[in-house]
C-alpha positions as CSV (number, residue, x, y, z in Angstrom):
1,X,45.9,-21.1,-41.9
2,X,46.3,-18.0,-39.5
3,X,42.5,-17.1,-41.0
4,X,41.2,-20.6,-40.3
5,X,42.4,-20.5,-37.1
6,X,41.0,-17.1,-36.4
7,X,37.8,-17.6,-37.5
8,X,37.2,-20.4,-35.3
9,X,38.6,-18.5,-32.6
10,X,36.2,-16.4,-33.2
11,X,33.1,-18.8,-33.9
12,X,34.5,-20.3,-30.3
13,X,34.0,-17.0,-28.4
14,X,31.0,-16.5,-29.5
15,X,29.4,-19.7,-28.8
16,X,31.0,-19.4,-25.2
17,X,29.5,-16.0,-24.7
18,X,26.2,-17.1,-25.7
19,X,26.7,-20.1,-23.2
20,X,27.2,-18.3,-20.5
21,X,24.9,-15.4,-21.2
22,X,23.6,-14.2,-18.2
23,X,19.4,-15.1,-17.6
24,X,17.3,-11.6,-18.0
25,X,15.0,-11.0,-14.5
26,X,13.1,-7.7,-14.7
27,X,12.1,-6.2,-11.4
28,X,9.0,-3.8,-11.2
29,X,9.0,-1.8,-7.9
30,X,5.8,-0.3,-6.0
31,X,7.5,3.1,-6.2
32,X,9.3,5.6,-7.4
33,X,13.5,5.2,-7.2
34,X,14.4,5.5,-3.4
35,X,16.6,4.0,-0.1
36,X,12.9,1.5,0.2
37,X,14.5,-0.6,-2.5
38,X,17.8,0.1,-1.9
39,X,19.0,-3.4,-1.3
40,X,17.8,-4.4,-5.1
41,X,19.8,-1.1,-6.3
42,X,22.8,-2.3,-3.9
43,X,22.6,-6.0,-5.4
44,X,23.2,-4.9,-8.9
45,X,25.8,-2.0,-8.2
46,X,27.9,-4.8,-6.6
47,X,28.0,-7.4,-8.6
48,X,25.7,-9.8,-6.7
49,X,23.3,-9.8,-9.4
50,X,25.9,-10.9,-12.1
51,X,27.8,-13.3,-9.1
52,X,24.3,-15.6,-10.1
53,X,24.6,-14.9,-13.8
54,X,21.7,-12.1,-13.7
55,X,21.0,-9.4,-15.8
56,X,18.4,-7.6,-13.4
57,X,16.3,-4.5,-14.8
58,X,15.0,-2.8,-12.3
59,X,11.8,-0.6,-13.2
60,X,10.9,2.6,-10.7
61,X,7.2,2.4,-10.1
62,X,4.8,5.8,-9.4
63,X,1.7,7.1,-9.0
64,X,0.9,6.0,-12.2
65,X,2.1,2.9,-12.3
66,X,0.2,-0.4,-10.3
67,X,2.8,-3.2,-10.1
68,X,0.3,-5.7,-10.4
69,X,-1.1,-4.5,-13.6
70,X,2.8,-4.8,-14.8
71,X,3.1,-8.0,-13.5
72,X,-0.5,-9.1,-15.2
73,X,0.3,-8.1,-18.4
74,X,4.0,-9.3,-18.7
75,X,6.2,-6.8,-18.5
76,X,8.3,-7.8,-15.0
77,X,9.0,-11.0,-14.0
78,X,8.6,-10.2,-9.9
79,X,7.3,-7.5,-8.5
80,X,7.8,-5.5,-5.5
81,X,3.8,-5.4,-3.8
82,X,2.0,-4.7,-0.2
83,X,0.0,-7.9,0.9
84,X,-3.2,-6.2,1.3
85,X,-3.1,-5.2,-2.4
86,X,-1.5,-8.7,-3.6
87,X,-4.1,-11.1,-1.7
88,X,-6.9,-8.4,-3.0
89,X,-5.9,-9.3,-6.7
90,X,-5.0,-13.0,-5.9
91,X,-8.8,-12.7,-4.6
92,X,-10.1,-10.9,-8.5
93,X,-8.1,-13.7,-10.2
94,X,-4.9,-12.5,-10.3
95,X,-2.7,-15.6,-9.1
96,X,0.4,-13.4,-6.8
97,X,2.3,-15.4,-4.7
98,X,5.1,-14.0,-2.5
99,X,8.3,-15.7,-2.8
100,X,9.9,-13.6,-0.5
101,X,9.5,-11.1,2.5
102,X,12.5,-8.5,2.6
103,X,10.6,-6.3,4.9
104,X,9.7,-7.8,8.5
105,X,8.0,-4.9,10.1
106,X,5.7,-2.1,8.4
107,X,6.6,1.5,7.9
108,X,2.9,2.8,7.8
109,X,1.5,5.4,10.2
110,X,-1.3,8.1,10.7
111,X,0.7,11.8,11.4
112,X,-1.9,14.0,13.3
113,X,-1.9,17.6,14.5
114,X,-1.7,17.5,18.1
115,X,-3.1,20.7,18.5
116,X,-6.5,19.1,17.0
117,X,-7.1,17.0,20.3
118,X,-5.8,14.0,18.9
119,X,-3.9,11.7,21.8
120,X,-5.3,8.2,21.1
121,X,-7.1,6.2,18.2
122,X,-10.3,6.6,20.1
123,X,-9.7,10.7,19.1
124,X,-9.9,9.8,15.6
125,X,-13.5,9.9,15.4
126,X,-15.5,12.8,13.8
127,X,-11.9,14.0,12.2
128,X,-11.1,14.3,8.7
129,X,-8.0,11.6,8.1
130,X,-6.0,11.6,5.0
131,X,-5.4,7.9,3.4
132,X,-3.4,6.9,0.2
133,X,-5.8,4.8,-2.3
134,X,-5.0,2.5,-5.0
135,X,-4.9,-0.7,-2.7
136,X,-2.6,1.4,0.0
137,X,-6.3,1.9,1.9
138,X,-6.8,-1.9,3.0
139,X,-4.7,-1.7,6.5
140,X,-6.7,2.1,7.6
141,X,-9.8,0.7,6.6
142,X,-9.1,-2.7,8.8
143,X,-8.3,-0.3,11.7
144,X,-11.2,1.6,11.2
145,X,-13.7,-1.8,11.7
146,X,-11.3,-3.1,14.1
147,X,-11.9,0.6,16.4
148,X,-15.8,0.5,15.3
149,X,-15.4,3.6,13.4
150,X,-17.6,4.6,10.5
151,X,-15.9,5.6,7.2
152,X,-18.7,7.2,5.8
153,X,-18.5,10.6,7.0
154,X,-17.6,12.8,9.9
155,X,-19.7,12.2,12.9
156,X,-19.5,11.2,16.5
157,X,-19.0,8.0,15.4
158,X,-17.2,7.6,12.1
159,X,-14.2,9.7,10.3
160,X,-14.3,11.6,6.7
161,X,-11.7,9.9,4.8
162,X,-9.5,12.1,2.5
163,X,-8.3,10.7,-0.9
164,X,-4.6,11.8,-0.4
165,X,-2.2,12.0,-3.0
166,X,1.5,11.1,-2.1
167,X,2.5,14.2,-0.6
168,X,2.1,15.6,3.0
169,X,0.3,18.9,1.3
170,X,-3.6,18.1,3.4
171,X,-1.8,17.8,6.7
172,X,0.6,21.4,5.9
173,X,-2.6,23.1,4.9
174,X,-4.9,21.7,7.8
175,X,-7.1,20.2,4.9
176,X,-6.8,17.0,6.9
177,X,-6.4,16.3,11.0
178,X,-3.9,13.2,10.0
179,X,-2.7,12.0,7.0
180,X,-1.0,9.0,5.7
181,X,3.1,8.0,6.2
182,X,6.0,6.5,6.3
183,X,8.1,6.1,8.9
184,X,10.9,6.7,6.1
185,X,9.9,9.3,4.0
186,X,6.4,11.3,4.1
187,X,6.7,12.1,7.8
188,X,9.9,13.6,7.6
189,X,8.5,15.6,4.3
190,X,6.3,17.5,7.3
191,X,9.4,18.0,9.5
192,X,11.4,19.2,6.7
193,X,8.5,21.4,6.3
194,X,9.3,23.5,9.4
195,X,6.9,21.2,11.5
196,X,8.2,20.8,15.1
197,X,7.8,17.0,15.8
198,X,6.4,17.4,19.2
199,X,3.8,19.6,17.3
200,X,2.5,16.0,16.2
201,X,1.2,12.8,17.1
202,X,2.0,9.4,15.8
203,X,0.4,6.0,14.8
204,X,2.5,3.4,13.9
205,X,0.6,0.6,12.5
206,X,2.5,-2.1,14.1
207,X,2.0,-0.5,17.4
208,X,-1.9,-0.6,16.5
209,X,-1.6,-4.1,15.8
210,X,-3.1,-3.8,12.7
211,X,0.8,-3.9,11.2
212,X,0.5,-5.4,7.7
213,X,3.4,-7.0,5.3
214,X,4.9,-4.5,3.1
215,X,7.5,-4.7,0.1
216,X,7.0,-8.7,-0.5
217,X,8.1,-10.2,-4.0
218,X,5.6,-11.6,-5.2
219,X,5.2,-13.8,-8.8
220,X,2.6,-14.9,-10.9
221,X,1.7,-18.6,-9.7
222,X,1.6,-20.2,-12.9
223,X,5.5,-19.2,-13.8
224,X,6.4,-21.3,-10.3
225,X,5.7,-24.7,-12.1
226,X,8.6,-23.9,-14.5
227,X,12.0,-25.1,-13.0
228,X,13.7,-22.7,-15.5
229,X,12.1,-20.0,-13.8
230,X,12.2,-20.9,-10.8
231,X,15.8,-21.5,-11.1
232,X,16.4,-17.8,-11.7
233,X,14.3,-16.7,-8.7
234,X,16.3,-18.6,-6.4
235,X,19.4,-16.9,-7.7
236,X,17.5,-13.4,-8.0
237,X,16.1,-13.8,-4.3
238,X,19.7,-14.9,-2.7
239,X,21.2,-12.2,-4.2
240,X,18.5,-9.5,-3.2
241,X,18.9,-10.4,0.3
242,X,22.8,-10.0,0.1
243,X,21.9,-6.7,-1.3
244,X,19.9,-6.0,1.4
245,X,22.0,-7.2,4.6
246,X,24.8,-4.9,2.7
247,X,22.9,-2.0,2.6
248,X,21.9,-2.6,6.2
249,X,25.3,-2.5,7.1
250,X,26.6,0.1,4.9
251,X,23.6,2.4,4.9
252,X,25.0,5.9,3.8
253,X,26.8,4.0,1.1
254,X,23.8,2.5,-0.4
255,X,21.8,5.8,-0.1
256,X,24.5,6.6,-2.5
257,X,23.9,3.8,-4.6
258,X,20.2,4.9,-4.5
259,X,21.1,8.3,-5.6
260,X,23.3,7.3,-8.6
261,X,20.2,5.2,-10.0
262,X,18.0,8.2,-10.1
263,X,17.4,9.2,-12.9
264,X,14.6,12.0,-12.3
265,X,17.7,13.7,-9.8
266,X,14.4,14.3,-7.9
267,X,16.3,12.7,-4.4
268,X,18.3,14.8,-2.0
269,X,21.7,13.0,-0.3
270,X,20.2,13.9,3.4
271,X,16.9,12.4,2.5
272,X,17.6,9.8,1.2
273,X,20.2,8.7,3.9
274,X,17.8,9.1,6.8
275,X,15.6,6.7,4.6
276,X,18.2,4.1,4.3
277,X,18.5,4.2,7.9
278,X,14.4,3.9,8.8
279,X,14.3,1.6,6.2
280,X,17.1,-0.3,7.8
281,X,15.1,-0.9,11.0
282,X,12.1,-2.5,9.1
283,X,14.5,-5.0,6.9
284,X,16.3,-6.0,10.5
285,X,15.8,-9.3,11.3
286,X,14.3,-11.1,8.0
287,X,16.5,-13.0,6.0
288,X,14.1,-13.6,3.3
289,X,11.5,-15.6,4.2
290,X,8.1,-15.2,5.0
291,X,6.9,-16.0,8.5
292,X,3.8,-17.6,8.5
293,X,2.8,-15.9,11.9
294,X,3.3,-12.4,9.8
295,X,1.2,-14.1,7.0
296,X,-1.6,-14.9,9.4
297,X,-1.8,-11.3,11.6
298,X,-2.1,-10.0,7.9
299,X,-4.7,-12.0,6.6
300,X,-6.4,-11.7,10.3
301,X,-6.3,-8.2,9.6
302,X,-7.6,-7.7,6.5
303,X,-10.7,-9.8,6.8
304,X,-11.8,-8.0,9.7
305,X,-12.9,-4.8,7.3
306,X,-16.5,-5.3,8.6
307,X,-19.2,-4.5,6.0
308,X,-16.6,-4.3,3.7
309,X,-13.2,-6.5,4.1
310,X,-10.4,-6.5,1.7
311,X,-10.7,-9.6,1.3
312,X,-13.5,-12.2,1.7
313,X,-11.8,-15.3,2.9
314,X,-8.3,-17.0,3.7
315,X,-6.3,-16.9,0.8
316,X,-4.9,-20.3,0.4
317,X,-1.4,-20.8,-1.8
318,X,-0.4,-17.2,-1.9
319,X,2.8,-17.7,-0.3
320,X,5.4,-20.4,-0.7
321,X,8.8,-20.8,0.6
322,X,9.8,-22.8,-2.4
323,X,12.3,-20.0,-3.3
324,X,13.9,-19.1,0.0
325,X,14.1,-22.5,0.9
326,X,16.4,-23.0,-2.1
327,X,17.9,-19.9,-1.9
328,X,19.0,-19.2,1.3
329,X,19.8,-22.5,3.3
């Protein structure tokens, strides 16, 4: 009898843990492990993740790694992406849609070498400027039409453009008069480098008004027509965002979080905590969803690339607010 009634003790606890198991939700993000996803890192250390009966992976990107290739061939569920590079592939067949929009303001801009004349966009021309590639060139090369400067070359009236890598190495060795950053982390690799900053002068995108959206999540658009699915995403996004608003409010302890979830031990404690708080400023005052006006100044934007825009027309369903909608009111 005590075996009967073990066994279905048993048989019981297993069909209740297979009831309740929680829904799988992999995550590929546009970098590399760091305080710019710290709110995703934040909402699985706490439990907020597993509050909506989530099992989140959460995959670092790299320099080799293009989220929307990941996304394309199946292997993440959401993705963290720019805009410029999402609506790019949304335009080469690659249905993206952005679900949600953590990040209300942009952390891009051009880091120049005072000492090389440069005090206003206008000084740009006939300089050699570094810029990141692999769909990270779209907003520079909107600028560029937007000031009438050539690409092509270095002239009176047009700029060489550098191929940077991801490190601040062109600007250090005078290779290039400006180079591509962050607000958050490659402009305070040069100041960590002994640079002085009033040794150098500053762009900021969204002073430009050329600011496009970063670090959306974006989906595939077929996967929204399956209530299952998007079932989970509502969870997924509602708890991102409380990871988020935490870390906003507790920023050195989610650097820490951050820095627990590196695995490469490649991040520094002081690094990473003035990320957290940069990155802080540029999460500030979105709860989630997208803002149609932000939508628009991208898409404005990117189609004015002259000759040669990102992309070609107005993207039409490649945002929704299907998710936050559900999730957050």
């Amino acid at each position: 009898m005590n075996k009967l009634l073990s066994g279905a003790i048993a048989a019981f606890s297993l069909a209740a843990s297979s009831a309740f198991a929680a829904d799988e939700v992999t995550l590929q993000l546009k970098w590399v492990t760091q305080a710019q996803f710290a709110g995703y890192y934040v909402a699985k250390d706490k439990g907020f993740y597993e509050e909506e009966g989530l099992d989140v992976t959460i995959l670092p990107g790299g320099p080799d790694i293009a989220p929307t290739q990941v996304i394309a061939g199946g292997g993440a569920d959401v993705t963290v992406e720019w805009m410029p590079a999402a609506l790019a592939a949304r335009e080469k067949g690659l249905p993206l849609v952005n679900i949600a929009q953590p990040f209300k303001s942009s952390g891009m801009m051009l880091t120049c070498w005072k000492d090389a004349g440069i005090a206003a966009p206008e000084d740009l021309k006939n300089r050699t400027l570094g810029v990141w590639f692999f769909g990270n060139e779209f907003p520079f090369m909107s600028w560029m039409s937007q000031l009438g400067i050539d690409t092509g070359g270095k002239s009176e009236s047009g700029v060489e453009v550098l191929k940077q890598g991801f490190n601040v190495d062109p600007l250090l060795q005078r290779q290039a008069d400006c180079i591509s950053t962050m607000t958050y982390n490659e402009y305070w690799q040069v100041i960590d480098s002994g640079v002085n900053p009033d040794e150098l002068v500053t762009f900021k995108y969204e002073d430009q008004g050329v600011a496009t959206l970063e670090d959306g999540l974006y989906v595939l658009e077929e996967n929204l027509g399956d209530a299952a699915f998007v079932d989970k995403m509502e969870r997924f996004v509602r708890a991102s965002m409380k990871g988020w608003k935490y870390a906003e409010e507790h920023p050195d302890e989610a650097a820490d979080i951050v820095l627990e979830n590196d695995e490469t031990g490649a991040q520094t404690e002081e690094h990473q905590k003035r990320m957290m708080g940069e990155i802080a400023k540029l999460t500030s005052g979105s709860n989630g969803s997208l803002d149609p006006a932000d939508f628009e100044r991208t898409v404005a934007t990117l189609l004015a690339g002259g000759s040669d825009p990102v992309i070609t027309k107005q993207p039409d369903g490649a945002w929704t607010h299907q998710i936050t909608d559900a999730a957050l009111n």
